[in-house]
Structure formats: structure tokens, C-alpha cells
SEGUKE-292800 format. One record per residue: residue number from 1; residue in one letter; y, z, x of N, C-alpha, C in turn. Coordinates in nm, 4 decimals. Example, Ala and Ser with C-alpha at 12.3 -4.5 7.8 and 13.67 -1.06 7.14 Angstrom:
% SEGUKE-292800
+-----+-----+----------+----------+----------+----------+----------+----------+----------+----------+----------+
:   n : res :      n_y :      n_z :      n_x :     ca_y :     ca_z :     ca_x :      c_y :      c_z :      c_x :
+-----+-----+----------+----------+----------+----------+----------+----------+----------+----------+----------+
:   1 :   A :  -0.5690 :   0.7800 :   1.3190 :  -0.4500 :   0.7800 :   1.2300 :  -0.3300 :   0.7800 :   1.3200 :
:   2 :   S :  -0.2250 :   0.7080 :   1.2850 :  -0.1060 :   0.7140 :   1.3670 :   0.0030 :   0.7870 :   1.2900 :
+-----+-----+----------+----------+----------+----------+----------+----------+----------+----------+----------+
% end
This chain:
% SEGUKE-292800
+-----+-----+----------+----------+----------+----------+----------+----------+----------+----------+----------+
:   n : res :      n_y :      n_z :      n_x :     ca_y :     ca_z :     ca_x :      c_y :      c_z :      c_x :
+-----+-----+----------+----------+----------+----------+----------+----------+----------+----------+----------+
:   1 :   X :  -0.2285 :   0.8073 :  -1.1570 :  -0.3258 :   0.8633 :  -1.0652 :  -0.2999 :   0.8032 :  -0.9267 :
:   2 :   X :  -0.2644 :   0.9201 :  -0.7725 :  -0.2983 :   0.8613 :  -0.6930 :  -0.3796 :   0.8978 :  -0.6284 :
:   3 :   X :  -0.4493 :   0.8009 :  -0.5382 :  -0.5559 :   0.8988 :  -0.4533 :  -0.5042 :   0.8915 :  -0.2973 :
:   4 :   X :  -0.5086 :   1.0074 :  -0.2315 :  -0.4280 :   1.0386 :  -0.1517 :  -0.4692 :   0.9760 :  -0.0449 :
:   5 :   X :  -0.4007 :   0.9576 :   0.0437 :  -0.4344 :   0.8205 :   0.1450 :  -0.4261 :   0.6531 :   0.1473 :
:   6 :   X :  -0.4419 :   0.6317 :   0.0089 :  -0.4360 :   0.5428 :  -0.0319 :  -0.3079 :   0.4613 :   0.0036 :
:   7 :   X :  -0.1911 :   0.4842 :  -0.0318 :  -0.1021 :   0.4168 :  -0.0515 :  -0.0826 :   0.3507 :   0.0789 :
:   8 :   X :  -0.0898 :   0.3916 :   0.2221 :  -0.0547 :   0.3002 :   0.3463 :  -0.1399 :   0.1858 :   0.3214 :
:   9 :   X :  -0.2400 :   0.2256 :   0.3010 :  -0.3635 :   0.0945 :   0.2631 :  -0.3167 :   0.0143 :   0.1662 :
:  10 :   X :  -0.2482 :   0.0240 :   0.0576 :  -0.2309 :  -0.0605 :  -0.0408 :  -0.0502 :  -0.1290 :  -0.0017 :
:  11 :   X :   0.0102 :  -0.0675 :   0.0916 :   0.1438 :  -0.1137 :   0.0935 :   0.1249 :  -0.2276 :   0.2023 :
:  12 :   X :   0.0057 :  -0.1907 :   0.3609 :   0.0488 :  -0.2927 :   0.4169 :  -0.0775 :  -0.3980 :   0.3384 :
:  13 :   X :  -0.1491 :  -0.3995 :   0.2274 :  -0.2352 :  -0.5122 :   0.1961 :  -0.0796 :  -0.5748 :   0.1024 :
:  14 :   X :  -0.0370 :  -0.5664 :   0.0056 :   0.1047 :  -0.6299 :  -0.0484 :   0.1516 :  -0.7032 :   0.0195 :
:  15 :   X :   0.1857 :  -0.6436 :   0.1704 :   0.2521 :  -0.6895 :   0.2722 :   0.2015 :  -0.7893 :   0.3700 :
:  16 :   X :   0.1084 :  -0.7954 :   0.3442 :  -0.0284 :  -0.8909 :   0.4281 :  -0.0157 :  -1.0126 :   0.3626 :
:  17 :   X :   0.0228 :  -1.0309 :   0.2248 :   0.0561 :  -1.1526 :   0.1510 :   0.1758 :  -1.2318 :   0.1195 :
:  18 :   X :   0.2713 :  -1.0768 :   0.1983 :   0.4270 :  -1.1606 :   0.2030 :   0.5445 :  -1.0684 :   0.2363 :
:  19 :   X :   0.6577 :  -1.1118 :   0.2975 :   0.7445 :  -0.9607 :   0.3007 :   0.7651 :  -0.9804 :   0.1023 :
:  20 :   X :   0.8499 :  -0.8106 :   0.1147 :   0.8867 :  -0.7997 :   0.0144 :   0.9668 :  -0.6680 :  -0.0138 :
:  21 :   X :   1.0004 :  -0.6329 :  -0.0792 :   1.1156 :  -0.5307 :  -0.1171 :   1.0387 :  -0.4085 :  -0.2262 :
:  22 :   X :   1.0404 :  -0.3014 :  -0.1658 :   0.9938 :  -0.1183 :  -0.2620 :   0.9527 :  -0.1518 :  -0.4058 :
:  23 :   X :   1.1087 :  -0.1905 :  -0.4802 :   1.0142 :  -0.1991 :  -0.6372 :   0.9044 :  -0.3013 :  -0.6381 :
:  24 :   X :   0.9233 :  -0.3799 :  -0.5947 :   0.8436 :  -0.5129 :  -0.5744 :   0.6866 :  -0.4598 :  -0.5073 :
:  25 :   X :   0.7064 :  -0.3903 :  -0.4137 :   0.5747 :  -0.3558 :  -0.3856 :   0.5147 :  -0.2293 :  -0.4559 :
:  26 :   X :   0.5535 :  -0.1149 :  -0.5336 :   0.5186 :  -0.0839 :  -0.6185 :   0.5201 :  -0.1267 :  -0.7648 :
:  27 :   X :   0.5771 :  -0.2510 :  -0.8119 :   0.5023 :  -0.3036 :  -0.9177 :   0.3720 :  -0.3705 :  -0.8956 :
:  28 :   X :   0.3445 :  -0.4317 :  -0.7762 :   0.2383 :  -0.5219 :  -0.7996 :   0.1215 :  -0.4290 :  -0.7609 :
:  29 :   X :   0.1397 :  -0.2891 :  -0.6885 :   0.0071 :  -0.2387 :  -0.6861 :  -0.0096 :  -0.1860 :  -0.8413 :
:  30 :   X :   0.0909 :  -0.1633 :  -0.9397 :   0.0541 :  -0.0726 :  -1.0726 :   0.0140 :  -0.1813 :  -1.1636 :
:  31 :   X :   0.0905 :  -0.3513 :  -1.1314 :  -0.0091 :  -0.4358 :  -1.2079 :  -0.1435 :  -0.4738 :  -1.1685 :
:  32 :   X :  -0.1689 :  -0.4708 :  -1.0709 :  -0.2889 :  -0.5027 :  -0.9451 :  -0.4158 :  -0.4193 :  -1.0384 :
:  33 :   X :  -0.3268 :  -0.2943 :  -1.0559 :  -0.4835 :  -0.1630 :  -1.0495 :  -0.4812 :  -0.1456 :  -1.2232 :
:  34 :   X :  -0.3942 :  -0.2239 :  -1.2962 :  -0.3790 :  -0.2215 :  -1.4345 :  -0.3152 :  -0.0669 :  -1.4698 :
:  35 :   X :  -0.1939 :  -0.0638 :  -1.4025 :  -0.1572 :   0.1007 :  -1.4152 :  -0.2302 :   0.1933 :  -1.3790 :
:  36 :   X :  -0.3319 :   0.2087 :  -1.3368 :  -0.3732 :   0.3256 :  -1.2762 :  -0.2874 :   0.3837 :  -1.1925 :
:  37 :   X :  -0.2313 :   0.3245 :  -1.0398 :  -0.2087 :   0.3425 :  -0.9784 :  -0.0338 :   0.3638 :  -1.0028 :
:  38 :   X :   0.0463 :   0.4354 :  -0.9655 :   0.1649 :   0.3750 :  -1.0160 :   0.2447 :   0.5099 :  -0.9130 :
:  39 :   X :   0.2934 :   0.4855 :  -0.8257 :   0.3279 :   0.5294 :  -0.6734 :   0.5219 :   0.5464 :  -0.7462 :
:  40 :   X :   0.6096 :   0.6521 :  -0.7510 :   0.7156 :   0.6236 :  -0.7681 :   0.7890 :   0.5917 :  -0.6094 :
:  41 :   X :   0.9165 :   0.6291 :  -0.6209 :   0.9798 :   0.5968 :  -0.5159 :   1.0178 :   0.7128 :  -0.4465 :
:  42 :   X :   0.9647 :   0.8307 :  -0.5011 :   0.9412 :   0.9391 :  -0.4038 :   0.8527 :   0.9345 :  -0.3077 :
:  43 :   X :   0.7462 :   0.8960 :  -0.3477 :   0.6584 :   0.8853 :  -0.2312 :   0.6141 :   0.7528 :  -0.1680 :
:  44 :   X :   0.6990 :   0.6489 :  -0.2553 :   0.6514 :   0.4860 :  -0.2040 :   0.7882 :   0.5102 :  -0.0694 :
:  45 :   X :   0.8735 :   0.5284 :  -0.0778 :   1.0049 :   0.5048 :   0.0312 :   1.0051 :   0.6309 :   0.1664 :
:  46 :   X :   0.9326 :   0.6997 :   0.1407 :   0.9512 :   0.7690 :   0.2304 :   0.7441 :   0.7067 :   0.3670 :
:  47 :   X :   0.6911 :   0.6921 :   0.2437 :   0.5881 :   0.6157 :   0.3182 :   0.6525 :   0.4901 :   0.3946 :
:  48 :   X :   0.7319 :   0.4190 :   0.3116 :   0.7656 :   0.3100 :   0.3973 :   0.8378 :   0.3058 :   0.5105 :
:  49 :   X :   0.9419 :   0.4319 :   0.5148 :   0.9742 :   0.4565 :   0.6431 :   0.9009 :   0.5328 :   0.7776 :
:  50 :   X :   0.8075 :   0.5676 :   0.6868 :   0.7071 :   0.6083 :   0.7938 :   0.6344 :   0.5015 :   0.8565 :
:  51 :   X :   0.6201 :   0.3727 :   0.8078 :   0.5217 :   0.2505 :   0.8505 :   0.6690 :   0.2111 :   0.9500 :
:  52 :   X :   0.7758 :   0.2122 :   0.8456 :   0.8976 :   0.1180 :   0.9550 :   0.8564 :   0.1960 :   1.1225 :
:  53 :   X :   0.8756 :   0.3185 :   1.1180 :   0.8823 :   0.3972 :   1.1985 :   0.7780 :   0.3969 :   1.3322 :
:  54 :   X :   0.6380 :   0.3514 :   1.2935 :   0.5680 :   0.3710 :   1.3851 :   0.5191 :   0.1999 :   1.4199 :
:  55 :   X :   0.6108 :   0.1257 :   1.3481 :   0.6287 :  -0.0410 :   1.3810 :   0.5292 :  -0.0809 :   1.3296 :
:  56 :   X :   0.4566 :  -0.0273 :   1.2058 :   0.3578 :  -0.1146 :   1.0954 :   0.4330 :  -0.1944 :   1.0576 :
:  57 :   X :   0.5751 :  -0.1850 :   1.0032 :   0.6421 :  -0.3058 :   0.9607 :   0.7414 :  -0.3033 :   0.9845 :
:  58 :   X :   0.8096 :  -0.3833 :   0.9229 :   0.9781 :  -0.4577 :   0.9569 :   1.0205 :  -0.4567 :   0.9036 :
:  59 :   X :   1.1873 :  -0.3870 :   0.8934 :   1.2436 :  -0.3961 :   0.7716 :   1.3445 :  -0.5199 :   0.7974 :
:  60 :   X :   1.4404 :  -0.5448 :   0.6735 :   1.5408 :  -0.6586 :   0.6879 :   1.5865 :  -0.6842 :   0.5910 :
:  61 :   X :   1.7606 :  -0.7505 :   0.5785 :   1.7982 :  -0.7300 :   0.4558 :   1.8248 :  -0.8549 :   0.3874 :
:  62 :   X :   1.8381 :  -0.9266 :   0.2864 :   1.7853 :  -1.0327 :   0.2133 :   1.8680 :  -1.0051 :   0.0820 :
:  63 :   X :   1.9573 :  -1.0993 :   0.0621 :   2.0234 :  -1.1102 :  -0.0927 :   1.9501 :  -1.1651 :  -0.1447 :
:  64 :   X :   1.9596 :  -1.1019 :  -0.3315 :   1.8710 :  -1.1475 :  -0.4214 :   1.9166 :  -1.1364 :  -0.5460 :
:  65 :   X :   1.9478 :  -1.1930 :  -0.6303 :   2.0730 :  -1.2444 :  -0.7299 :   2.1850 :  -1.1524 :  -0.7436 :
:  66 :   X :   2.2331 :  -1.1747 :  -0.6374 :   2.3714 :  -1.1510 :  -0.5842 :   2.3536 :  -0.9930 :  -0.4979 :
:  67 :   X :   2.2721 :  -0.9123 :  -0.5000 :   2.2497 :  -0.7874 :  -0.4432 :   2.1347 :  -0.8313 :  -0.3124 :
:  68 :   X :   2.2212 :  -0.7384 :  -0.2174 :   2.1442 :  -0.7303 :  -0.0995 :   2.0102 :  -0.5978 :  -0.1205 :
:  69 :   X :   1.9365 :  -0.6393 :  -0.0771 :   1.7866 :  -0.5768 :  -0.0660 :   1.7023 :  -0.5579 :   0.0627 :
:  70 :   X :   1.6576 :  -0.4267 :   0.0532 :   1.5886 :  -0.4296 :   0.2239 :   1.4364 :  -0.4691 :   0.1855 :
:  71 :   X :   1.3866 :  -0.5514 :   0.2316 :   1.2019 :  -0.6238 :   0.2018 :   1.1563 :  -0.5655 :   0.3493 :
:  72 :   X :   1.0619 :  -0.5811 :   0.3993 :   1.0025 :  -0.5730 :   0.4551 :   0.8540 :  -0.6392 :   0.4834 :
:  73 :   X :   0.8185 :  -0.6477 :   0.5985 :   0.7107 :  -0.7320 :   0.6801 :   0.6036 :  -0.6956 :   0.7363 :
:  74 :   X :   0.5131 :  -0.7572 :   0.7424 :   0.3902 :  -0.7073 :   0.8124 :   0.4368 :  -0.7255 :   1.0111 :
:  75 :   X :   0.4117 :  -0.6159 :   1.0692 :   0.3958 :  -0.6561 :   1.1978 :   0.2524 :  -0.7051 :   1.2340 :
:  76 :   X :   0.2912 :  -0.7216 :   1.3577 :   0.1431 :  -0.7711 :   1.4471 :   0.0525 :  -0.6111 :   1.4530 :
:  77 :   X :   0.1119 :  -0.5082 :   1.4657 :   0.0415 :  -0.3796 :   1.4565 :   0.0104 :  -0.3092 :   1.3221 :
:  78 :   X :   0.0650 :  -0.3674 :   1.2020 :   0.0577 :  -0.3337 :   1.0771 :  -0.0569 :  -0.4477 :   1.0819 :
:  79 :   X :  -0.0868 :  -0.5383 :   1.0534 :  -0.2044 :  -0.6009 :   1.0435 :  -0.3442 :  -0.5617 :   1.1368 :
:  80 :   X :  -0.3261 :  -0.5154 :   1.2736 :  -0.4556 :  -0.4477 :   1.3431 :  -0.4540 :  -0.3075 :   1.2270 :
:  81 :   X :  -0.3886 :  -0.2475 :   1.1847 :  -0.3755 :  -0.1270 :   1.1025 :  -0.4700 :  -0.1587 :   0.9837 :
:  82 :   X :  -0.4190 :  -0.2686 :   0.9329 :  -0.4788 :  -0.2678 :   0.7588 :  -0.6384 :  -0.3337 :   0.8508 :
:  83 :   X :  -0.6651 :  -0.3980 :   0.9131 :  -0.7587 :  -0.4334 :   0.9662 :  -0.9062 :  -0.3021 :   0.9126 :
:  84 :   X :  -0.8372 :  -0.1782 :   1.0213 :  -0.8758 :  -0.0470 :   1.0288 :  -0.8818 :   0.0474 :   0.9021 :
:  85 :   X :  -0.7771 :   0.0414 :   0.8260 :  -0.7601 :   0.0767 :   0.6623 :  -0.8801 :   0.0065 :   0.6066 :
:  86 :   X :  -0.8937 :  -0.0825 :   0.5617 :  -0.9851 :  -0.1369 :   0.5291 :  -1.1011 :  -0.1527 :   0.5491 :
:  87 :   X :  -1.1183 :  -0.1163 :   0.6760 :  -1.2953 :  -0.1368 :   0.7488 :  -1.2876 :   0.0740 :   0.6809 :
:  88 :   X :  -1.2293 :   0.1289 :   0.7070 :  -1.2381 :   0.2931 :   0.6716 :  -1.2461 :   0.2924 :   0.5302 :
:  89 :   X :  -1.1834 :   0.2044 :   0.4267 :  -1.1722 :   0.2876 :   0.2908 :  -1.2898 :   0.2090 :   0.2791 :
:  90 :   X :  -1.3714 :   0.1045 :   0.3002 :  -1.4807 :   0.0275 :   0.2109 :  -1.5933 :   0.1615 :   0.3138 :
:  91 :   X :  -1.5913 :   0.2646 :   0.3675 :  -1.6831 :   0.3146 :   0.3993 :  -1.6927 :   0.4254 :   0.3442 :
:  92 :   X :  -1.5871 :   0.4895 :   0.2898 :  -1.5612 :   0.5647 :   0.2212 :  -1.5900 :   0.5873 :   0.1158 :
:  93 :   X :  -1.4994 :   0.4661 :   0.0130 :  -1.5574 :   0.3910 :  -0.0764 :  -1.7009 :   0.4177 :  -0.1572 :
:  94 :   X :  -1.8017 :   0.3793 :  -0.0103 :  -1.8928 :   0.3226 :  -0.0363 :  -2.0001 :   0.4507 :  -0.0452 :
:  95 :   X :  -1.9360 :   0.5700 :   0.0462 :  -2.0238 :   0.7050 :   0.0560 :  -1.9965 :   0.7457 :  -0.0769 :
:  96 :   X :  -1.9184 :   0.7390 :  -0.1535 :  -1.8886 :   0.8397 :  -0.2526 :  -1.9588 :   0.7616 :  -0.3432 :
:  97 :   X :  -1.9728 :   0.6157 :  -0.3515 :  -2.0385 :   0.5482 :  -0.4858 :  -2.1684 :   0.5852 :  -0.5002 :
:  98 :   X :  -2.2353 :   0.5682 :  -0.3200 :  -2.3540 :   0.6484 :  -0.2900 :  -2.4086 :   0.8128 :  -0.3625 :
:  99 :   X :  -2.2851 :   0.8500 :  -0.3272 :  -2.3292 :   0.9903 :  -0.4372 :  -2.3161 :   1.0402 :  -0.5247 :
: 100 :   X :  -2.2363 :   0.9080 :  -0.6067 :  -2.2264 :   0.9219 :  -0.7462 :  -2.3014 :   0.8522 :  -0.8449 :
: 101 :   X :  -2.4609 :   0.7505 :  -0.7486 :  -2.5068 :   0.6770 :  -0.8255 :  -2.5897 :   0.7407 :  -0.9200 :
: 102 :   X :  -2.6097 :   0.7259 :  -1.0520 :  -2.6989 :   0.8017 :  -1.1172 :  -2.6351 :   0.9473 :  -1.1359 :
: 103 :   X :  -2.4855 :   0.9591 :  -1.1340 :  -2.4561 :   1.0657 :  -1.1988 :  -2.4532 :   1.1294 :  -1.3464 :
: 104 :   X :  -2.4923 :   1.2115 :  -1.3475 :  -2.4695 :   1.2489 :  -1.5586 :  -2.4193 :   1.3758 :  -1.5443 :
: 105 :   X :  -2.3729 :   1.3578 :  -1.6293 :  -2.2611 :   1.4826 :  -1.6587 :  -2.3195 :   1.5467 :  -1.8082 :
: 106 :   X :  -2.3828 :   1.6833 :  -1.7906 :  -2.4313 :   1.7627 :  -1.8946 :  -2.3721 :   1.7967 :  -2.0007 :
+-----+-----+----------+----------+----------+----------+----------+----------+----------+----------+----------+
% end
């Protein structure tokens, strides 16, 4: 399951805790959310070049038992970003819990 929008929000929070490299940041959101979430690399890599792109982050390349790997970084504008991600999805969030409190389903 994804929910759409989501994923910029969940790639630069990963990234907020450390650089790191595509599979790497889509495993830890699918262990994170206990598989719910589970983003392939169709749509995790082409998001990420969209963050490279508008300087949310940084890419860079980094050997890692014996293979070179591109990880990537939080910028100074990827962090005002998730700042904003975050103040938006907990409002969001929070409208929909609002109108789902006391739901029953007939």
C-alpha cells in the first residue's frame, strides 16, 4: 500500500537520520511501517531524482563491500522541506482521523 504523496515525506525523514543509498532507504521505510508500505524502485528512484533535482538532496558515490553505490543526503533545503512535510501531513493526518472518529461500517 502506498499513499500517494507520501513517499517525499518518508524519503527525506530516512534521510534526516543519515545519508544513505535507494535499497537502503526503501527497506527501512517497509521495516519502519511493518510492510505496509513497500515503495519499489520504480517509483522510489525516480522520486529521488526528483529531490536530487530541485536540491532536497545530495547525491554521492561511496564504496560498499567492494561495489560503488550512490547514497544520498539531506540538504539544508531538504530539511526546511521535511520541516513543511511534516507540519502538512500531521494536519492532514489529523483531519481525516477527525472524520473517521466513530466510524462503523454497516
Amino acid at each position: 500500500m502506498n499513499f500517494r504523496g507520501s513517499l517525499t515525506l518518508l524519503i527525506l525523514y530516512v534521510l534526516s537520520k543519515g545519508p544513505n543509498h535507494g535499497y537502503q532507504i526503501a527497506k527501512a521505510i517497509k521495516q519502519q511501517s511493518q510492510g505496509i508500505l513497500d515503495f519499489k524502485e520504480g517509483t522510489l528512484y525516480p522520486t529521488l531524482h526528483g529531490l536530487e533535482g530541485q536540491g532536497m538532496i545530495q547525491a554521492f558515490e561511496q564504496a560498499e563491500n567492494g561495489r560503488t553505490r550512490r547514497y544520498y543526503r539531506l540538504t539544508q533545503d531538504g530539511r526546511a522541506l521535511l520541516e513543511e512535510e511534516l507540519d502538512e501531513w500531521s494536519r492532514y493526518s489529523s483531519a481525516v482521523n477527525d472524520i473517521l472518529k466513530g466510524a462503523q461500517l454497516s
